[in-house]
N, CA, C and O atoms as a GROMACS GRO file, in nm:
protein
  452
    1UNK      N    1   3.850  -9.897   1.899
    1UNK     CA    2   3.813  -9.757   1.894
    1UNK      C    3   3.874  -9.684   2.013
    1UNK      O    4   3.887  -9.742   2.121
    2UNK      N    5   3.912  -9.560   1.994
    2UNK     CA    6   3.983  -9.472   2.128
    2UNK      C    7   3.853  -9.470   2.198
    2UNK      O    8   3.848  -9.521   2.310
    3UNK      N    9   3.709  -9.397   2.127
    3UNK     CA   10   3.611  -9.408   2.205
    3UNK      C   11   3.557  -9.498   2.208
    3UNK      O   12   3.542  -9.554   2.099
    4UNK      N   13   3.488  -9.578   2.355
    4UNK     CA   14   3.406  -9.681   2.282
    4UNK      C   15   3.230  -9.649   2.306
    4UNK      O   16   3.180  -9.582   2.396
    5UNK      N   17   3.188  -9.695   2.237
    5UNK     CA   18   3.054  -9.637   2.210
    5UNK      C   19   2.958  -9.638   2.360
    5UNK      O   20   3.006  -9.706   2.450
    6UNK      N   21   2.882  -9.598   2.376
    6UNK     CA   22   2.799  -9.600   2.498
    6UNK      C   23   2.643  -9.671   2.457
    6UNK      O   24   2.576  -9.757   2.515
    7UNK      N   25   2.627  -9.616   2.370
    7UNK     CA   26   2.488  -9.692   2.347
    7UNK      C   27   2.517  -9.776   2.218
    7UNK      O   28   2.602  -9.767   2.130
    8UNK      N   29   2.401  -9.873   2.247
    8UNK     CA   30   2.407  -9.969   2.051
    8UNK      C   31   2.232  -9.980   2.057
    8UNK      O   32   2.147 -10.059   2.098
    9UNK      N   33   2.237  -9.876   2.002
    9UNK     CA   34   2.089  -9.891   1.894
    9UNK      C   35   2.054 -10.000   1.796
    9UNK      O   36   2.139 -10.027   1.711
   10UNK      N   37   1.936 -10.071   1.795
   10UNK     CA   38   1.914 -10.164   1.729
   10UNK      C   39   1.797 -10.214   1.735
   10UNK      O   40   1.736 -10.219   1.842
   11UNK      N   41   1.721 -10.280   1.564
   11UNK     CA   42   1.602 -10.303   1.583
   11UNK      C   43   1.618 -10.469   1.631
   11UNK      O   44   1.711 -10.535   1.584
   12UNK      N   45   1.518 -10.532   1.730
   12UNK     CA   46   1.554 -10.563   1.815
   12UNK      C   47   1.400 -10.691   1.757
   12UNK      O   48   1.288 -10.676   1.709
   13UNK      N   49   1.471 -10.787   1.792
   13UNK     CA   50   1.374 -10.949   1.721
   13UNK      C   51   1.329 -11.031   1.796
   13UNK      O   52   1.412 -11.098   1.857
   14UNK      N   53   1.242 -11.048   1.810
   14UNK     CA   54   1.154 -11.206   1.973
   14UNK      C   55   1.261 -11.315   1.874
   14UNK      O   56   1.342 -11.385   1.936
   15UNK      N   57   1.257 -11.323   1.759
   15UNK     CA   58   1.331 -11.434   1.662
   15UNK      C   59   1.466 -11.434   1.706
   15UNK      O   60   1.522 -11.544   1.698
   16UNK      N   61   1.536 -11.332   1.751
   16UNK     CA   62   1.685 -11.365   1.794
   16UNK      C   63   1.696 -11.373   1.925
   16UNK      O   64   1.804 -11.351   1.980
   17UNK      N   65   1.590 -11.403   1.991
   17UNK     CA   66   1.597 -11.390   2.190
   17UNK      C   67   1.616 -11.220   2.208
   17UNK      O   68   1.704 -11.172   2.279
   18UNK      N   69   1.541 -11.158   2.148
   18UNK     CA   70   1.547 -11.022   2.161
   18UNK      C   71   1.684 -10.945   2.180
   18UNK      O   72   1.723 -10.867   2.266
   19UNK      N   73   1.756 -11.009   2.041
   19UNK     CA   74   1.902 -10.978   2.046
   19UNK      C   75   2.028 -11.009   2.174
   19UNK      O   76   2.118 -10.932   2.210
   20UNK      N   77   1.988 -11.186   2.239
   20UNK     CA   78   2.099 -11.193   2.318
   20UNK      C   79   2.186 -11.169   2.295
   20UNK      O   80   2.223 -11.060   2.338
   21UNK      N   81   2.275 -11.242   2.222
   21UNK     CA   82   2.402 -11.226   2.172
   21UNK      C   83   2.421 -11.068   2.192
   21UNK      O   84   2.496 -11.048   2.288
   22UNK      N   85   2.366 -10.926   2.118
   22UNK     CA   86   2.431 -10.816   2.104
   22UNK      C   87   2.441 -10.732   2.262
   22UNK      O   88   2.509 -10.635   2.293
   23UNK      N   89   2.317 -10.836   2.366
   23UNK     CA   90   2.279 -10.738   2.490
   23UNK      C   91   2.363 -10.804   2.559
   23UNK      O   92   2.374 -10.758   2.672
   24UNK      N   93   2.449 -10.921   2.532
   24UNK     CA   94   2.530 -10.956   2.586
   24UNK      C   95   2.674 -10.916   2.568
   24UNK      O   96   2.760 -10.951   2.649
   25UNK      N   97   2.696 -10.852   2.475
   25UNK     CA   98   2.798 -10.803   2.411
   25UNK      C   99   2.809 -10.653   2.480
   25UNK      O  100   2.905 -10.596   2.532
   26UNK      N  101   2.679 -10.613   2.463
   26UNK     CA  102   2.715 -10.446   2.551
   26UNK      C  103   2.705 -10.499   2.683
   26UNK      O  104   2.777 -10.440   2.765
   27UNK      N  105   2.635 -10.595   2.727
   27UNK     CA  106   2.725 -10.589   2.899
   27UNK      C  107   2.850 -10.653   2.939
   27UNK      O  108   2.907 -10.654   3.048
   28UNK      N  109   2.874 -10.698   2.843
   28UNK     CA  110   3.068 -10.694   2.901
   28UNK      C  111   3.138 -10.556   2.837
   28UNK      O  112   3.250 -10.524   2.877
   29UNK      N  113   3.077 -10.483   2.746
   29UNK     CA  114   3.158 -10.384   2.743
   29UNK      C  115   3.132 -10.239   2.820
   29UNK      O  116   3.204 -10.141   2.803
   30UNK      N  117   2.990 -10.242   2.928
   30UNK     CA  118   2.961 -10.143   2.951
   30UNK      C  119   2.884 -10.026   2.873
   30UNK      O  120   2.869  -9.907   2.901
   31UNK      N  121   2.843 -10.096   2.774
   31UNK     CA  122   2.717 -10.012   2.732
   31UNK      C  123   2.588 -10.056   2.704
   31UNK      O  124   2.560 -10.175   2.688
   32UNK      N  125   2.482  -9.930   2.695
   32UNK     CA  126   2.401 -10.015   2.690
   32UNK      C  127   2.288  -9.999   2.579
   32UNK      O  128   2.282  -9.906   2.498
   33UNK      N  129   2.221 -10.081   2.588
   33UNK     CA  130   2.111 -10.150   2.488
   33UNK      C  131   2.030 -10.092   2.469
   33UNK      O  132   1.976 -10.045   2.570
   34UNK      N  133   1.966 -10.053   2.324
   34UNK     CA  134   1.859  -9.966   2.314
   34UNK      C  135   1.768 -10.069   2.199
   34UNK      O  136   1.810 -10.116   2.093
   35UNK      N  137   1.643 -10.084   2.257
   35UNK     CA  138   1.612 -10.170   2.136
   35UNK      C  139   1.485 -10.090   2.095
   35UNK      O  140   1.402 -10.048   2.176
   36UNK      N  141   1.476 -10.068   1.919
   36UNK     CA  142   1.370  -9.983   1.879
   36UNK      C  143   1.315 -10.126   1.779
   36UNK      O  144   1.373 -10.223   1.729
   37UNK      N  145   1.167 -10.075   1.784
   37UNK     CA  146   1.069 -10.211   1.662
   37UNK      C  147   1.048 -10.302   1.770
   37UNK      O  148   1.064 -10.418   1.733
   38UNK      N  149   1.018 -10.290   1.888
   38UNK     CA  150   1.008 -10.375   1.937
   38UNK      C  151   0.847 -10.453   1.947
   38UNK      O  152   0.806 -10.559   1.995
   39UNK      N  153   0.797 -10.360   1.888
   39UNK     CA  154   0.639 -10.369   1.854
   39UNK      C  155   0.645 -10.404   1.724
   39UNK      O  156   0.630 -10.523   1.696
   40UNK      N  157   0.662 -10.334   1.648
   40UNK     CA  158   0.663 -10.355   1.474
   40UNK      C  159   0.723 -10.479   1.408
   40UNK      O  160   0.678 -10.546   1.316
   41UNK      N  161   0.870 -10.495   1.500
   41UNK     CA  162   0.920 -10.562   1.436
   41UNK      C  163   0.886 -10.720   1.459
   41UNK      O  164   0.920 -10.816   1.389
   42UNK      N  165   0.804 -10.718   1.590
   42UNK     CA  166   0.724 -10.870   1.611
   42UNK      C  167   0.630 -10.875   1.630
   42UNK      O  168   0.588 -10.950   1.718
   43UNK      N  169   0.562 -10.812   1.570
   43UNK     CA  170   0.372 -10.806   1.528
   43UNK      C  171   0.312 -10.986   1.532
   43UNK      O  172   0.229 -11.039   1.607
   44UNK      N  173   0.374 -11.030   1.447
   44UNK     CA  174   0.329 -11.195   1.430
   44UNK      C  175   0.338 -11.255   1.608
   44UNK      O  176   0.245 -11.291   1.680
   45UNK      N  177   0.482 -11.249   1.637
   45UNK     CA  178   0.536 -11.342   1.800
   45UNK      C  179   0.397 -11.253   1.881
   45UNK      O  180   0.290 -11.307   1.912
   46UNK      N  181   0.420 -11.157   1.896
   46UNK     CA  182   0.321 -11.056   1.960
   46UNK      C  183   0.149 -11.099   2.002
   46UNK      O  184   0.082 -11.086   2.104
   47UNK      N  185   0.129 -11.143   1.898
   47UNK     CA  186  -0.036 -11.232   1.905
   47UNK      C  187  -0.046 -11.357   1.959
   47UNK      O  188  -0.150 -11.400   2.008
   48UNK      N  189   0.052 -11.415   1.954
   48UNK     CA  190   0.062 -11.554   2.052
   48UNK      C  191  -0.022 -11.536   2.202
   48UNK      O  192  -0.013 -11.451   2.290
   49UNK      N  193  -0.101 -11.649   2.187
   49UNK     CA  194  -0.161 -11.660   2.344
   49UNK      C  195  -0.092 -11.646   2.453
   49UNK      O  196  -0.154 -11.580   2.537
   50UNK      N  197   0.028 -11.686   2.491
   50UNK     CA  198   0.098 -11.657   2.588
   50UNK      C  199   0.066 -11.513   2.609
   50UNK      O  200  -0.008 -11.476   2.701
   51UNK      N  201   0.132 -11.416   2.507
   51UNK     CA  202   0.154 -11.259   2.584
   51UNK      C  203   0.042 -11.184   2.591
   51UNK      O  204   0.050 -11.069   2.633
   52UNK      N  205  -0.085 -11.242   2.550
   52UNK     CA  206  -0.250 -11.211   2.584
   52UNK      C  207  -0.224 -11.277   2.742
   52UNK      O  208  -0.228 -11.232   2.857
   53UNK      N  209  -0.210 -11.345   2.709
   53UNK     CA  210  -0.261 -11.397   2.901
   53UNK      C  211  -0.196 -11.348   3.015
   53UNK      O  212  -0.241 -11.339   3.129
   54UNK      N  213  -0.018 -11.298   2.945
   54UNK     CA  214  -0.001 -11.250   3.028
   54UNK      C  215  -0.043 -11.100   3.110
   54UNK      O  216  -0.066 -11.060   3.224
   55UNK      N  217  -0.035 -11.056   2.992
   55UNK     CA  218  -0.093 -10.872   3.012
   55UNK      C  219  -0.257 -10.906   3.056
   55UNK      O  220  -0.300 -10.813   3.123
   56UNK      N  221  -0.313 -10.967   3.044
   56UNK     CA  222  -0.428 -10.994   3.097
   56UNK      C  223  -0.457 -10.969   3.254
   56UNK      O  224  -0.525 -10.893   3.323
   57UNK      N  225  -0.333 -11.117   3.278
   57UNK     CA  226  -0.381 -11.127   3.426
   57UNK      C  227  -0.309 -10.976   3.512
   57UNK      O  228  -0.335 -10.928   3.623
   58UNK      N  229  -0.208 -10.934   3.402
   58UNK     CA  230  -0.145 -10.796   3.509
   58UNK      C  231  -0.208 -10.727   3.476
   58UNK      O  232  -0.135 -10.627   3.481
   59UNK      N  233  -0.354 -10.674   3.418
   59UNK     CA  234  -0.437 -10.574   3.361
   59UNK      C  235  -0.369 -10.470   3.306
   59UNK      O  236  -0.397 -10.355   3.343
   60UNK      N  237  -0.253 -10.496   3.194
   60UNK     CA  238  -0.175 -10.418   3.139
   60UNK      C  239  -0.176 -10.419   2.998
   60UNK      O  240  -0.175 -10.541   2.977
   61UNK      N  241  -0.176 -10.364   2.885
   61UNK     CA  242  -0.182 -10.341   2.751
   61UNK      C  243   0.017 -10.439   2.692
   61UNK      O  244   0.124 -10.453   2.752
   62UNK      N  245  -0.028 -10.474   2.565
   62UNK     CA  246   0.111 -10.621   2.540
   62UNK      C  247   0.170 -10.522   2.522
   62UNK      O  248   0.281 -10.545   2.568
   63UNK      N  249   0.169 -10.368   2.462
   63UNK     CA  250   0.244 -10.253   2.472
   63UNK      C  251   0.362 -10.248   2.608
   63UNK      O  252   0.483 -10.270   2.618
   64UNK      N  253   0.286 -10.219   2.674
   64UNK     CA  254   0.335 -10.192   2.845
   64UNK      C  255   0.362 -10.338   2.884
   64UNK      O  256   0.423 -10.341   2.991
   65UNK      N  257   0.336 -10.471   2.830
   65UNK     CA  258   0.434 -10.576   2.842
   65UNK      C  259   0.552 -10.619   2.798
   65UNK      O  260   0.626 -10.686   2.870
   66UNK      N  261   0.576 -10.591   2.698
   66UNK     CA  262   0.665 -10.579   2.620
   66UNK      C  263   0.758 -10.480   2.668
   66UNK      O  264   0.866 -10.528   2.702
   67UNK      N  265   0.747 -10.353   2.681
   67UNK     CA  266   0.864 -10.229   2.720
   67UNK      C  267   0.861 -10.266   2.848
   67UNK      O  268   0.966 -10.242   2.907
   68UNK      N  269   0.771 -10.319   2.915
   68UNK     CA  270   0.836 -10.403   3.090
   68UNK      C  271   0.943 -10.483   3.063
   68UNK      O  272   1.056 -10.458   3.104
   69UNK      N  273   0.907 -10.599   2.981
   69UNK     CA  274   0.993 -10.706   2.962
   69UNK      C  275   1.114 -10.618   2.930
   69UNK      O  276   1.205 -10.644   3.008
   70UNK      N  277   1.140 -10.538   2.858
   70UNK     CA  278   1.312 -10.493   2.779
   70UNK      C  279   1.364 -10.416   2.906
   70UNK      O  280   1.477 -10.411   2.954
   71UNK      N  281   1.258 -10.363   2.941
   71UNK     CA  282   1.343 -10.324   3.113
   71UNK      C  283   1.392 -10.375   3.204
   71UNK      O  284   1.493 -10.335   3.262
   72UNK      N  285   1.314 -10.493   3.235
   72UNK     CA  286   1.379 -10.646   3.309
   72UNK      C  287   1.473 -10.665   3.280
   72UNK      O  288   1.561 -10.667   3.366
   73UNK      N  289   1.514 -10.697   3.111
   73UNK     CA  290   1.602 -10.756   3.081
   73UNK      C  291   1.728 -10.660   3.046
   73UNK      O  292   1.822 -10.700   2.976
   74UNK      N  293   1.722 -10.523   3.104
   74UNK     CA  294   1.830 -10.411   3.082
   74UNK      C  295   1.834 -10.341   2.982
   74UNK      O  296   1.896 -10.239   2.955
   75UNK      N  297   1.756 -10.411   2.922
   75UNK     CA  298   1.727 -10.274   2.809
   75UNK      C  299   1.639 -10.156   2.788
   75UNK      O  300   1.539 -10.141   2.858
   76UNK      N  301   1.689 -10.032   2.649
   76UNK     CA  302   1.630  -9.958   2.711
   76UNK      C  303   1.504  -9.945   2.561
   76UNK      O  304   1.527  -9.918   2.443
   77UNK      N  305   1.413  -9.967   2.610
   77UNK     CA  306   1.301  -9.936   2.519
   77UNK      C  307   1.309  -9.815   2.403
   77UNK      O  308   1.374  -9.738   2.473
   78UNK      N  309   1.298  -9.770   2.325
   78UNK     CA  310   1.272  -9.721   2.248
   78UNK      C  311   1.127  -9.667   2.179
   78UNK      O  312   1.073  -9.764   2.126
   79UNK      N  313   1.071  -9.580   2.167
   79UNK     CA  314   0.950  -9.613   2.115
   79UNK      C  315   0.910  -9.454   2.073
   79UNK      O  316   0.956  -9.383   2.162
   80UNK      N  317   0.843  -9.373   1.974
   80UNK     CA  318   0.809  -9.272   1.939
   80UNK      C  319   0.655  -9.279   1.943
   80UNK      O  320   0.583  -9.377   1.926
   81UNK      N  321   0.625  -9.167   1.966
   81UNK     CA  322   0.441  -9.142   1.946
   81UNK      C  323   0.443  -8.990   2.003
   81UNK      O  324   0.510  -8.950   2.098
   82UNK      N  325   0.357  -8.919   1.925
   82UNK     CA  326   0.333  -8.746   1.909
   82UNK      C  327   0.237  -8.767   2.014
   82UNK      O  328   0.186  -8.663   2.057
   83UNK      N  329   0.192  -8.893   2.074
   83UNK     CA  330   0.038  -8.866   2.138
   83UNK      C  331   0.065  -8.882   2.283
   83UNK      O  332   0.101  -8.989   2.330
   84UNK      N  333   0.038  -8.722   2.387
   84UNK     CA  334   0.059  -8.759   2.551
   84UNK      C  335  -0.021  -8.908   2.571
   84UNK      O  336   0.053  -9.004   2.593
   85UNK      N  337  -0.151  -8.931   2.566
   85UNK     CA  338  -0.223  -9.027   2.646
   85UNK      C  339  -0.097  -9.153   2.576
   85UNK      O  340  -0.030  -9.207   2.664
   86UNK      N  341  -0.073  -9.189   2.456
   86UNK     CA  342   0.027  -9.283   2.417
   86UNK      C  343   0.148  -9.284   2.495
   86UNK      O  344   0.195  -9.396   2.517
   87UNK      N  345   0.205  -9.187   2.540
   87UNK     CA  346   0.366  -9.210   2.613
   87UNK      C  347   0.301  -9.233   2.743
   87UNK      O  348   0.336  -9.333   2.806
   88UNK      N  349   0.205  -9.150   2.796
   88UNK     CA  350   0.159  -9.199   2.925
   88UNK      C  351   0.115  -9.306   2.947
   88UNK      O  352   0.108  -9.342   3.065
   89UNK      N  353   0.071  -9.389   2.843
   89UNK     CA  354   0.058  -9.539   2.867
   89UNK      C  355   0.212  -9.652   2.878
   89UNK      O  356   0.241  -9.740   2.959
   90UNK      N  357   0.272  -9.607   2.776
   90UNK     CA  358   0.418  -9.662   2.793
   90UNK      C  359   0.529  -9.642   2.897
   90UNK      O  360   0.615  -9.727   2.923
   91UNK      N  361   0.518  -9.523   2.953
   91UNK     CA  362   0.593  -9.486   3.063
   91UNK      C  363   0.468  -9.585   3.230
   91UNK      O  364   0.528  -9.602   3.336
   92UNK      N  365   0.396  -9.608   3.227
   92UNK     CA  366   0.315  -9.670   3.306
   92UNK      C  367   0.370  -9.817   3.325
   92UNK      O  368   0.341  -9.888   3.421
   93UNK      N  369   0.460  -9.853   3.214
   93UNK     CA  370   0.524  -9.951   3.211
   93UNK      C  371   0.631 -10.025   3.359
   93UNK      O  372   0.653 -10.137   3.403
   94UNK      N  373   0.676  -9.868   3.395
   94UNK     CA  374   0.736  -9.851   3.518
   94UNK      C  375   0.681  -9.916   3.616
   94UNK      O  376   0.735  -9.988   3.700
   95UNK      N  377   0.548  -9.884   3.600
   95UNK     CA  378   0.517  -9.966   3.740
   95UNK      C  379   0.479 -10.093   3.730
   95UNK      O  380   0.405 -10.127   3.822
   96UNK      N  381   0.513 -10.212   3.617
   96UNK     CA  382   0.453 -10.290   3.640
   96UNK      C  383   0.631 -10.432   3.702
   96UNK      O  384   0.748 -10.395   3.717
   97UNK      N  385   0.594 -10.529   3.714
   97UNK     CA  386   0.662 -10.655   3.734
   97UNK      C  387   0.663 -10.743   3.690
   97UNK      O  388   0.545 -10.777   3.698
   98UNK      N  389   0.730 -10.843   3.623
   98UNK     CA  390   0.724 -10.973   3.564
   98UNK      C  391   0.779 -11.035   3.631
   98UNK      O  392   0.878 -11.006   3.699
   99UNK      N  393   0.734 -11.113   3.626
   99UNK     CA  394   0.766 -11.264   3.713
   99UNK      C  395   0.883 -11.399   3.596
   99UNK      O  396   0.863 -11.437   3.481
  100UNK      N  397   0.969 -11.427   3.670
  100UNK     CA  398   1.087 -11.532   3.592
  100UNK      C  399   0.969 -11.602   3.499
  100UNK      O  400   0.986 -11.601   3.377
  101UNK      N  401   0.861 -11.659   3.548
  101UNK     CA  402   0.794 -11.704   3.426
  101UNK      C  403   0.752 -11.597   3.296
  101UNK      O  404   0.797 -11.627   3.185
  102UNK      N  405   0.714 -11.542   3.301
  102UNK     CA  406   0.658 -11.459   3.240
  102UNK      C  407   0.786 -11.392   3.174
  102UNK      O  408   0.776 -11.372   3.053
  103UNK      N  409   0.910 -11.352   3.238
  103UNK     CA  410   0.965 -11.292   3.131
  103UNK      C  411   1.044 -11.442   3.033
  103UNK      O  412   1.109 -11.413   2.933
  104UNK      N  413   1.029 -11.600   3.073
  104UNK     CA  414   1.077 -11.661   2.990
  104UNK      C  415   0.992 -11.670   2.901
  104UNK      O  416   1.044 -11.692   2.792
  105UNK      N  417   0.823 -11.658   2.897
  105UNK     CA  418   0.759 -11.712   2.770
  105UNK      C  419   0.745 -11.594   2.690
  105UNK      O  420   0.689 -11.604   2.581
  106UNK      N  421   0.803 -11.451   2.743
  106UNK     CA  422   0.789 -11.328   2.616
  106UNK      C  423   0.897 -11.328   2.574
  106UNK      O  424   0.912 -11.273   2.464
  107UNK      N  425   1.041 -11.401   2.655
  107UNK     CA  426   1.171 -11.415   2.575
  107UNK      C  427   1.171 -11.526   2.447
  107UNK      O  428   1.228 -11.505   2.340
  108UNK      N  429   1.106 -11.630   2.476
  108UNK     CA  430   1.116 -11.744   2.373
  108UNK      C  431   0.983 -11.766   2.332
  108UNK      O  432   0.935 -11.878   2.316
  109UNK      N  433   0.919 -11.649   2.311
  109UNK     CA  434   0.776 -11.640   2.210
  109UNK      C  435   0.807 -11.664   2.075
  109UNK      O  436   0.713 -11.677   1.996
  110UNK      N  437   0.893 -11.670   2.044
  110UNK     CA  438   0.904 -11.668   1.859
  110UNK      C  439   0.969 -11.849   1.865
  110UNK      O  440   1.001 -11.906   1.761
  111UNK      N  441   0.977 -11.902   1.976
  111UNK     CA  442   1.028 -12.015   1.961
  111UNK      C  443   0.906 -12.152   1.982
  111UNK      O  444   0.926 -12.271   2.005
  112UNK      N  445   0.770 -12.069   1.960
  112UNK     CA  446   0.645 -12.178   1.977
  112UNK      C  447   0.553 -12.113   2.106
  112UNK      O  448   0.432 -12.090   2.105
  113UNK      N  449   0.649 -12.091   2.219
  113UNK     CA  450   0.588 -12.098   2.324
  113UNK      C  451   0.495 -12.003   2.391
  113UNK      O  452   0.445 -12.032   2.500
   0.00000   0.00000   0.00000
């Protein structure tokens, strides 16, 4: 392409390592990652004990764990809601931290763990 794209939108899977392969693909080319469904689209991985325990012990909603985790990992969250108290919970996301453990068992949640 003469242009090359800046963002790659995409619904985004705990089942594919939350799209390595493609977030690896926009960082050698310099763009970046937008992942939308990141709730919807892993409702099932989502209920796993792991990501209860984790948002637990950080007294944070698996919402605001989850859009932490895609931030860690350079991506950029995606997410719609008409409702202030709703974005103000997701943008709260900002302040939280994951720890190398914690972002490996929400990366390879769809893989048992």
């Amino acid at each position: 392409a003469e242009i090359k794209p800046a963002f790659v939108q995409n619904r985004c899977y705990a089942r594919s390592q939350w799209d390595a392969q493609i977030r690896q693909l926009c960082r050698e080319n310099d763009a970046l990652y937008q992942g939308f469904s990141l709730l919807t689209a892993n409702a099932t991985e989502l209920q796993k004990p792991g990501i209860a325990g984790i948002a637990k012990r950080l007294g944070c909603t698996m919402p605001q764990l989850v859009f932490r985790f895609a931030l860690q990992l350079g991506m950029m969250p995606l997410t719609g809601t008409s409702s202030e108290k709703h974005m103000g919970a997701d943008l709260a996301s900002y302040g939280l931290e994951l720890n190398p453990s914690d972002m490996a068992v929400v990366e390879q949640i769809a893989l048992g763990n």
